[in-house]
Phi, psi and omega in degrees: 000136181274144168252145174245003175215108198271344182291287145353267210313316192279346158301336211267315175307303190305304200305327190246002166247354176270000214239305163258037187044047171283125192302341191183136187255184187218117184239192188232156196257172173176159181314309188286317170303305169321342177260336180287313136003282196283317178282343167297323196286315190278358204250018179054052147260004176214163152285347184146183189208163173225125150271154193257116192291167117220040209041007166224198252297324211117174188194136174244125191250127209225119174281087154308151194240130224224172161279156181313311149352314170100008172280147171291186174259295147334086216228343187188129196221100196240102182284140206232302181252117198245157182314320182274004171202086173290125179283034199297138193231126124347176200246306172319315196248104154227131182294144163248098176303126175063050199017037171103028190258327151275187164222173202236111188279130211218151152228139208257200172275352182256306165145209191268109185248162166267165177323347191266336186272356165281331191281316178285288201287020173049058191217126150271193188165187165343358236317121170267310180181167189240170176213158197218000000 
């Protein structure tokens, strides 16, 4: 089966396993998801992700991360650029979501940052999604 937006799909999983509290989703790997990957882990919205060879593209298996509570971390998972209309931002207008209490996934030419770190290396790019 073909995906035609690999970005979508794996926004769309996270969204509908923090939606019924699922300890953990299965996305399809690829670079840019693996970077999107990296910057949630880092921006402390998953416990982590492993990939899986299973020979032919992968599978990125992603630990969601909930408050003691049992509340997502996550509340709003939004794709900004889609293949029929691509989102380019400046470093200057690049969104701060919830005024800078989310974040905002950029993909720059340095590789997939989140805004605040587009903001430190002054590099725009791609706007991919925001997260709330």
């Amino acid at each position: 089966m073909s995906i035609g937006d690999p970005i979508a799909d794996m926004l769309t999983r996270i969204r509908n396993a923090v939606h019924i509290k699922a300890k953990g989703v299965t996305c399809l790997n690829s670079k840019v998801c693996r970077g999107i990957a990296t910057v949630l882990k880092d921006e402390g919205y998953i416990d982590g992700f492993d990939v899986i060879e299973d020979g032919r593209q992968g599978l990125i298996k992603i630990r969601l991360k909930y408050t003691t509570g049992g509340d997502p971390l996550m509340h709003s998972l939004e794709r900004m650029s889609k293949p029929g209309r691509r989102m380019y931002r400046g470093v200057d207008v690049l969104p701060k979501p919830m005024q800078g209490l989310g974040i905002a996934i950029v993909s720059t030419s340095k590789g997939v940052l989140s805004d605040r770190m587009a903001r430190e290396q002054r590099i725009g790019g791609e706007l991919l999604c925001t997260i709330e």
